[in-house]
C-alpha positions as CSV (number, residue, x, y, z in Angstrom):
1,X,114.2,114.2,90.4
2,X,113.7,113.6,94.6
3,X,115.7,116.6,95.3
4,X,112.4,119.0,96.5
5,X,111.3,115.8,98.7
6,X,114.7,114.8,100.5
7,X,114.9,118.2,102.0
8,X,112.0,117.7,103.7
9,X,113.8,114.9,105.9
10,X,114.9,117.2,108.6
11,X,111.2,118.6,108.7
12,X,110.1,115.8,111.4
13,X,109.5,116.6,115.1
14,X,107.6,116.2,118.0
15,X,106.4,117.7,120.9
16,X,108.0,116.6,123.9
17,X,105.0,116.1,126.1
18,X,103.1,113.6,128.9
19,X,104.2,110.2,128.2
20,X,101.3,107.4,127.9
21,X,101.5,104.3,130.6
22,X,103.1,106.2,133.4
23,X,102.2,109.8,134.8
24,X,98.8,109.2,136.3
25,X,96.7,112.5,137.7
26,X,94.0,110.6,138.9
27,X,93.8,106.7,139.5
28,X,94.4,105.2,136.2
29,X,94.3,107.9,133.8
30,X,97.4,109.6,131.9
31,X,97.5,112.7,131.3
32,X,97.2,113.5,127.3
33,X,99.4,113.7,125.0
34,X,99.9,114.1,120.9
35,X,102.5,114.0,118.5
36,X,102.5,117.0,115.8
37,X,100.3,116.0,112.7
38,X,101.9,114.6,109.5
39,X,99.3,112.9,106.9
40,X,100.5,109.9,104.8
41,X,98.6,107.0,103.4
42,X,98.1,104.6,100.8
43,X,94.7,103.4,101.6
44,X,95.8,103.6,105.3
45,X,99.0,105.2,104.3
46,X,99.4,108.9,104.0
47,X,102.4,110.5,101.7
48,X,105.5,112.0,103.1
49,X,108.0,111.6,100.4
50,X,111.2,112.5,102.2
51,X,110.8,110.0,104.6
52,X,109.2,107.0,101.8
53,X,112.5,107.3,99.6
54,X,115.9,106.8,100.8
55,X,118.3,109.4,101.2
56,X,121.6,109.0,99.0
57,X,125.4,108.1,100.2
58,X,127.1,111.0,100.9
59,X,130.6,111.0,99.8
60,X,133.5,111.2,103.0
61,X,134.8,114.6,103.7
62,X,138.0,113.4,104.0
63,X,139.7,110.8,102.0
64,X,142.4,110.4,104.8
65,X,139.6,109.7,107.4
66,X,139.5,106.5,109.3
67,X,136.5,104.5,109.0
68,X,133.4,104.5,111.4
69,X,133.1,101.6,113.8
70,X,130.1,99.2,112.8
71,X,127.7,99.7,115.0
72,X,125.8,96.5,116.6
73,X,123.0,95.1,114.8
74,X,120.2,95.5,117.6
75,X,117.4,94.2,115.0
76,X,116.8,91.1,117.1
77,X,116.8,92.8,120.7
78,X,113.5,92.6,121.0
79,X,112.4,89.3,120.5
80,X,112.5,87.9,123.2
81,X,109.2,89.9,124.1
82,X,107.4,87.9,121.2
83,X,104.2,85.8,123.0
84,X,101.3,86.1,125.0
85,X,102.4,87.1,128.8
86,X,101.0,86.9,132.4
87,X,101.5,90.3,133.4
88,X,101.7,91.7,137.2
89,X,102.1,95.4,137.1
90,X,102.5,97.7,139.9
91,X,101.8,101.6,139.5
92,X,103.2,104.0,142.0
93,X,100.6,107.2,141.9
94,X,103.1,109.8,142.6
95,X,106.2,108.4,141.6
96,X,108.3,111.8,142.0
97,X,107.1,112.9,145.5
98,X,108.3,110.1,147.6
99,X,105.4,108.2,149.2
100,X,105.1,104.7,147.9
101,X,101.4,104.6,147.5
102,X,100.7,102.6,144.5
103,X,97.8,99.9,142.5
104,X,98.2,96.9,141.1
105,X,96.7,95.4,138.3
106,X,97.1,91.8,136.2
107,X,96.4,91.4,132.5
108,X,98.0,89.8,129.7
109,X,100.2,91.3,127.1
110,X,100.4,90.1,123.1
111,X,103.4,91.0,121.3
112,X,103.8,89.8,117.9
113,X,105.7,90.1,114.9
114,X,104.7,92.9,112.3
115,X,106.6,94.1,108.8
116,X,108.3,91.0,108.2
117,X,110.1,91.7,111.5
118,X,111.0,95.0,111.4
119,X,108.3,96.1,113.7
120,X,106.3,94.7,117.0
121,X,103.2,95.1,117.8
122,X,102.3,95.4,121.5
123,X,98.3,94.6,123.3
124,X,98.2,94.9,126.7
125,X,94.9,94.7,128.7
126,X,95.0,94.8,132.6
127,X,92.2,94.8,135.6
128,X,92.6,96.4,139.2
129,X,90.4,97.2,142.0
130,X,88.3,99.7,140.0
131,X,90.3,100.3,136.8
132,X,91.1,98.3,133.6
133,X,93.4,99.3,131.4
134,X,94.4,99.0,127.9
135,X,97.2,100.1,125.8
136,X,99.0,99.5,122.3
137,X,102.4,99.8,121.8
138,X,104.5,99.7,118.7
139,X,108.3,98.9,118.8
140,X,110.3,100.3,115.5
141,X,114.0,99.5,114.3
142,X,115.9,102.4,113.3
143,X,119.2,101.0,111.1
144,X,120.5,103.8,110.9
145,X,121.2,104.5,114.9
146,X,121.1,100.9,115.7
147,X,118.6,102.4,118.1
148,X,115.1,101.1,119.2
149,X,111.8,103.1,119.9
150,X,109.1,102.4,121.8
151,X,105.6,104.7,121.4
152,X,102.6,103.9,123.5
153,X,98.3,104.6,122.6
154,X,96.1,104.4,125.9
155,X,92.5,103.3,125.4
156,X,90.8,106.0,126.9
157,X,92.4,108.9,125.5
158,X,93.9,107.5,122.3
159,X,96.7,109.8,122.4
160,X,100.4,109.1,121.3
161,X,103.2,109.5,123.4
162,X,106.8,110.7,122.0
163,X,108.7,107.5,121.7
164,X,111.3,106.3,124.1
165,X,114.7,105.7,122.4
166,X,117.8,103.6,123.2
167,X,119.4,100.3,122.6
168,X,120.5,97.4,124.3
169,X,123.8,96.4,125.6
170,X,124.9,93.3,128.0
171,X,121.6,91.7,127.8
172,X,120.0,95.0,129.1
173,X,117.7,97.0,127.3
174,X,117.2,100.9,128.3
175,X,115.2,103.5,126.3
176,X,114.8,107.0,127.4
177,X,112.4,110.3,126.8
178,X,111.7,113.9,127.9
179,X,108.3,114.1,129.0
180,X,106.3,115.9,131.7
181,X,104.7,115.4,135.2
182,X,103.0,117.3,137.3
183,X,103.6,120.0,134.5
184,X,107.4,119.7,135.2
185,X,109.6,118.4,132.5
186,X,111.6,115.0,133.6
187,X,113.4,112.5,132.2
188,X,111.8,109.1,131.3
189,X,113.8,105.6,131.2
190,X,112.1,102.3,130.6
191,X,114.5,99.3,131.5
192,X,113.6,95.4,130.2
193,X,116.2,93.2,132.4
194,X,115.8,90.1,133.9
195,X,115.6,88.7,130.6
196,X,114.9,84.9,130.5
197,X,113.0,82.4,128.1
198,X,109.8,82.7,130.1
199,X,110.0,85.8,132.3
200,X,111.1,89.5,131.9
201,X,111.1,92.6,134.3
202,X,110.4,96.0,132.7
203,X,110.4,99.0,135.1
204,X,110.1,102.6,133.8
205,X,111.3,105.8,135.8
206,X,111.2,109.4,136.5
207,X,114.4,111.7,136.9
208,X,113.7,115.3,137.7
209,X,117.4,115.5,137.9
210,X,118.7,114.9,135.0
211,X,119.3,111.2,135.6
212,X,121.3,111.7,138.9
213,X,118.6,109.5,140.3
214,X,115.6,107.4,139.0
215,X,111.9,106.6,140.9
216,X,110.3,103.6,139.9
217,X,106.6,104.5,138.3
218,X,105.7,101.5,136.4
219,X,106.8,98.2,136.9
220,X,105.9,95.0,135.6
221,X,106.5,91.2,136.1
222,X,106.2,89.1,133.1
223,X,105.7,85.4,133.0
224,X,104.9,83.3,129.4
225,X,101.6,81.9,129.0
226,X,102.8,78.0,128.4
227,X,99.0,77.3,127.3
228,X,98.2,80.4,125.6
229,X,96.2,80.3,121.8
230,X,98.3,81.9,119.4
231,X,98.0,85.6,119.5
232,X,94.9,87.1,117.2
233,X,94.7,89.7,114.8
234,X,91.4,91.1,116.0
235,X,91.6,90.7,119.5
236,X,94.2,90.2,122.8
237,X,92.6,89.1,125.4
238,X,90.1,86.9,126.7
239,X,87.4,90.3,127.3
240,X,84.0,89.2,125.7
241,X,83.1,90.4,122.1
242,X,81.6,93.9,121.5
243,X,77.4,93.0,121.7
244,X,75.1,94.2,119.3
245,X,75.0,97.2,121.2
246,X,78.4,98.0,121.7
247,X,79.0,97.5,117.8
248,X,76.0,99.5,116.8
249,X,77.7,102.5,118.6
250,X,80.9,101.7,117.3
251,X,80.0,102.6,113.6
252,X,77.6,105.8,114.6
253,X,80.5,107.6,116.2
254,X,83.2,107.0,113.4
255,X,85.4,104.0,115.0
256,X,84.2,101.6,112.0
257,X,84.6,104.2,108.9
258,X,87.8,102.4,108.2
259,X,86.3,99.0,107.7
260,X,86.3,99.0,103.9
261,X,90.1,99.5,103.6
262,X,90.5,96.1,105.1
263,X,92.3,93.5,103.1
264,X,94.8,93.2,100.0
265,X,94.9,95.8,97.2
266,X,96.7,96.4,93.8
267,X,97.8,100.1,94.1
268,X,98.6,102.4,91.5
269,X,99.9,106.4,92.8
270,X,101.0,108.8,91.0
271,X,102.8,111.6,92.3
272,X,103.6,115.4,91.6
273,X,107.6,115.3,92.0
274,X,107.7,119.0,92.8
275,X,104.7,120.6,94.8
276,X,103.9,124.3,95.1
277,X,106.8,125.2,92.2
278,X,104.0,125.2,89.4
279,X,105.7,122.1,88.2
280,X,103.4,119.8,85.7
281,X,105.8,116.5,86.0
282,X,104.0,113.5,87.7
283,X,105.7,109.8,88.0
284,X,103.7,106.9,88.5
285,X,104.1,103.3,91.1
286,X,103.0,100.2,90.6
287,X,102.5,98.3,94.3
288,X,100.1,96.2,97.2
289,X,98.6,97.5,100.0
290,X,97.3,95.5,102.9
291,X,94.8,96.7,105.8
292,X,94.9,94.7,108.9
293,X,92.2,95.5,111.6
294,X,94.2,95.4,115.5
295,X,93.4,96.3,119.4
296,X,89.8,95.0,118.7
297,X,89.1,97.4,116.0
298,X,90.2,100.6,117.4
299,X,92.9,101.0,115.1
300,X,94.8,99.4,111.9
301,X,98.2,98.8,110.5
302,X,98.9,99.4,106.6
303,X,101.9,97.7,105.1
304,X,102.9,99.3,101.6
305,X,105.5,98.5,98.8
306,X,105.7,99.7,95.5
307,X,108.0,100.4,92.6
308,X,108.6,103.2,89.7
309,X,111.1,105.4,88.2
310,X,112.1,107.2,91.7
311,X,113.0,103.3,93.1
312,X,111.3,101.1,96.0
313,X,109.1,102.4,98.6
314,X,107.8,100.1,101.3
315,X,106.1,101.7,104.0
316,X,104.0,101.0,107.4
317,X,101.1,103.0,108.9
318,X,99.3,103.5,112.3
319,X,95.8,104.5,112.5
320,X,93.7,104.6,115.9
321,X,90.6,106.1,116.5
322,X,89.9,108.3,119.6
323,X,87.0,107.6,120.8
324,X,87.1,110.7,123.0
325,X,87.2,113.0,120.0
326,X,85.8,110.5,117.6
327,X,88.9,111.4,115.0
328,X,91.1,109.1,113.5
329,X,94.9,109.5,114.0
330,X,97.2,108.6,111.0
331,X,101.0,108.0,110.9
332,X,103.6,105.7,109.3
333,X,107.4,104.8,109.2
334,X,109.9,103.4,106.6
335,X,112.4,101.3,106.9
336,X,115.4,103.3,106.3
337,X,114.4,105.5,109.0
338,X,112.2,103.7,111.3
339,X,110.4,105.7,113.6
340,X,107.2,106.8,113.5
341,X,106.9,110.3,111.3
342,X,103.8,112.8,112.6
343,X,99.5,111.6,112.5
344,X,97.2,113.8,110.7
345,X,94.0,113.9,112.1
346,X,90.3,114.2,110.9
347,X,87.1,112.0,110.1
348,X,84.3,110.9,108.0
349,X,81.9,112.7,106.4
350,X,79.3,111.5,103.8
351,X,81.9,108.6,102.9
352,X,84.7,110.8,102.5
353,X,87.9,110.9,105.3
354,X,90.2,114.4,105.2
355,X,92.9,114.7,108.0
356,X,94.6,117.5,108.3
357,X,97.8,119.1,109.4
358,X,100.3,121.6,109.2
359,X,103.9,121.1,108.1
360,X,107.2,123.4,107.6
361,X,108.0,122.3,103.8
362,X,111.4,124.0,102.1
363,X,110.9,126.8,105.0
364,X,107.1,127.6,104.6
365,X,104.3,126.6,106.4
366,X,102.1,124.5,104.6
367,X,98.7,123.0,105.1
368,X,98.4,119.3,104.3
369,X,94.7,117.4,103.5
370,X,95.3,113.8,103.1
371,X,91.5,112.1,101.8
372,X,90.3,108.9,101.1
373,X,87.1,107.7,100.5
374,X,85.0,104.4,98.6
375,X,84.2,104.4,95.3
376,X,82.9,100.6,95.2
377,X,83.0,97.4,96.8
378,X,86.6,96.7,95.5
379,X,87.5,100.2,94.5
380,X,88.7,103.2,96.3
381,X,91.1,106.2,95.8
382,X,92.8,109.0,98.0
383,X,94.6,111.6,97.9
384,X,97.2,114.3,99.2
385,X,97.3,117.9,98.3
386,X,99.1,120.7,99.9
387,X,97.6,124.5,100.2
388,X,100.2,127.3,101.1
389,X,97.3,129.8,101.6
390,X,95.5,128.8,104.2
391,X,93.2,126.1,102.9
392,X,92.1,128.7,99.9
393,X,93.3,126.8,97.1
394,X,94.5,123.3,97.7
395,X,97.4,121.5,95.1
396,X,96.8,117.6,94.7
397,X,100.2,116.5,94.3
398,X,99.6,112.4,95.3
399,X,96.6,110.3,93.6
400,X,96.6,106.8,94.6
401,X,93.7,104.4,93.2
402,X,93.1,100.7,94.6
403,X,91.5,97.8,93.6
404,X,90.6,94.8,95.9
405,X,92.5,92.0,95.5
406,X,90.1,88.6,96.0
407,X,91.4,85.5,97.7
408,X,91.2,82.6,96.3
């Protein structure tokens, strides 16, 4: 019945392009980056099947094969970043050419938990002589590699990298990237060592040798906050609130058009199980979604689970708003893959959210809409449908209708 949607698994890249904290062009800005454009929700969750339902165990090739080593559960690797952190951060301007000029900021980073613990979230704010800086990172689990990822959204630009990949070993932790400087491609590794209850180093590097050698460009000292409030979901830092002002310009150029998706809802999706084949045969799942506003309202996370004849999905989505463009950006991962898939991008208009993108599905290009918009207070609905003419004719082939769930 999954057949059409598991062999879109292998459909999932990225563009190997600038990554987000370190190449700097001018003081304190990155140059941009983006991911190619994937849309899947369920409320803040767009819909790409492949990747929401589990792949089956293939049979061994060869009976008389010995078994594959077990791997090393890295799950846990991370958390000793969990906390609020003094930060000291030192960024060298031209890591690449030699010269050791460089700025130095201080800030506070806020890691916490996410996904029951398969995910952390990351807020880092930081000041300098003429620059502050923000970022949000998310760290994924994949059980599959035993590997971790790291991917990284500046402020400014709202842009997000290609994740760095790796794993830890001896206490060390190393993840590593293509990526681009100075329109040059170069490797990227980010090293957390050092590691103690209170304090961590993290240092991340250029190699435009192929790792022969590495140049520090990022480096950061971090110490535990013994008198820190515990971290907040709406803010990480001690930065004032947005004024009256600030918020009233917030909602006219999109950043608040999310706002109604926030909470708990009871979700009921039904899906098309074969899309663009003329095929008539929907399924239906029964599940919960819940919004959760972060990084001061410029973006969300959307944790999903449901359950129906094709099995058990759970799900977790990334949305940010770019306050350059004024789009939103929308991407999610699963647990039996996790890493983050491809955003779709778009925006409001008259209530009404589309994102857009274009995927290679069973060979063919193929234009994907995800919308969403409010029916009531405690209703809404969205949708994903796929058009394989250009955006002529459009296929719905994933319905999803919620209903707010009240607390108590």
């Amino acid at each position: 019945m999954t057949d059409s949607f598991r062999a879109w698994m292998s459909e999932t890249r990225a563009f190997k392009v600038m990554r987000c904290r370190r190449p700097i062009d001018k003081l304190g800005i990155m140059n941009p980056l983006r991911l190619v454009a994937l849309s899947f929700l369920v409320c803040a969750l767009g819909w790409q099947p492949d990747r929401a339902f589990p792949q089956t165990s293939q049979p061994p090739s060869d009976a008389g094969s010995q078994p594959a080593s077990t791997a090393r559960d890295g799950q846990h690797d991370f958390d000793f970043n969990l906390g609020v952190w003094h930060t000291h951060i030192r960024r060298v301007l031209d890591p690449l050419s030699g010269s050791a000029n460089s700025i130095e900021l201080n800030g506070t980073v806020t890691v916490r938990k996410v996904w029951d613990g398969r995910a952390q979230l990351e807020e880092i704010e930081a000041d300098g002589p003429n620059v502050h800086w923000e970022g949000l990172t998310l760290f994924l689990y994949n059980p599959q590699s035993h590997q971790w990822n790291q991917s990284f959204i500046n402020s400014k630009m709202a842009a997000l990298t290609s994740p760095l990949v790796g794993a830890f070993q001896d206490g060390r932790g190393e993840l590593f990237a293509q990526d681009t400087f100075h329109d040059k491609s170069i490797l990227v590794r980010a090293v957390w060592s050092n590691i103690a209850p209170d304090s961590h180093h993290f240092e991340e590097s250029y190699s435009n040798d192929g790792g022969r050698t590495w140049a520090p460009a990022f480096i950061a000292e971090l110490t535990r906050e013994k008198q820190a409030e515990a971290p907040k979901i709406l803010r990480t830092s001690a930065a004032p609130a947005n004024t009256d002002a600030e918020h009233a310009g917030a909602v006219e150029n999109g950043q608040h058009d999310f706002d109604f998706d926030f909470g708990t809802w009871k979700t009921h999706s039904s899906r098309l199980l074969h899309p663009l084949t003329g095929s008539t045969t929907w399924v239906d799942m029964d599940g919960v979604s819940v919004v959760k506003k972060v990084w001061d309202g410029r973006a969300n996370l959307a944790e999903y689970k449901a359950d129906g004849p094709a099995g058990h999905i759970e799900l977790l989505s990334l949305r940010w708003f770019n306050p350059a463009t004024h789009e939103w950006n929308l991407d999610f991962a699963t647990p039996n893959v996790g890493t983050l898939g491809i955003p779709g991008v778009g925006e409001f208009k008259n209530g009404r959210g589309d994102f857009y993108d274009y995927e290679l599905i069973n060979g063919k290009s193929v234009l994907v809409r995800f919308s969403i918009w409010r029916i009531g207070a405690d209703t809404a609905q969205s949708e994903q449908a796929f058009s394989d003419d250009g955006g002529k004719t459009w296929e719905v082939n994933w319905i999803n209708k919620y209903t707010r769930v009240r607390e108590d």
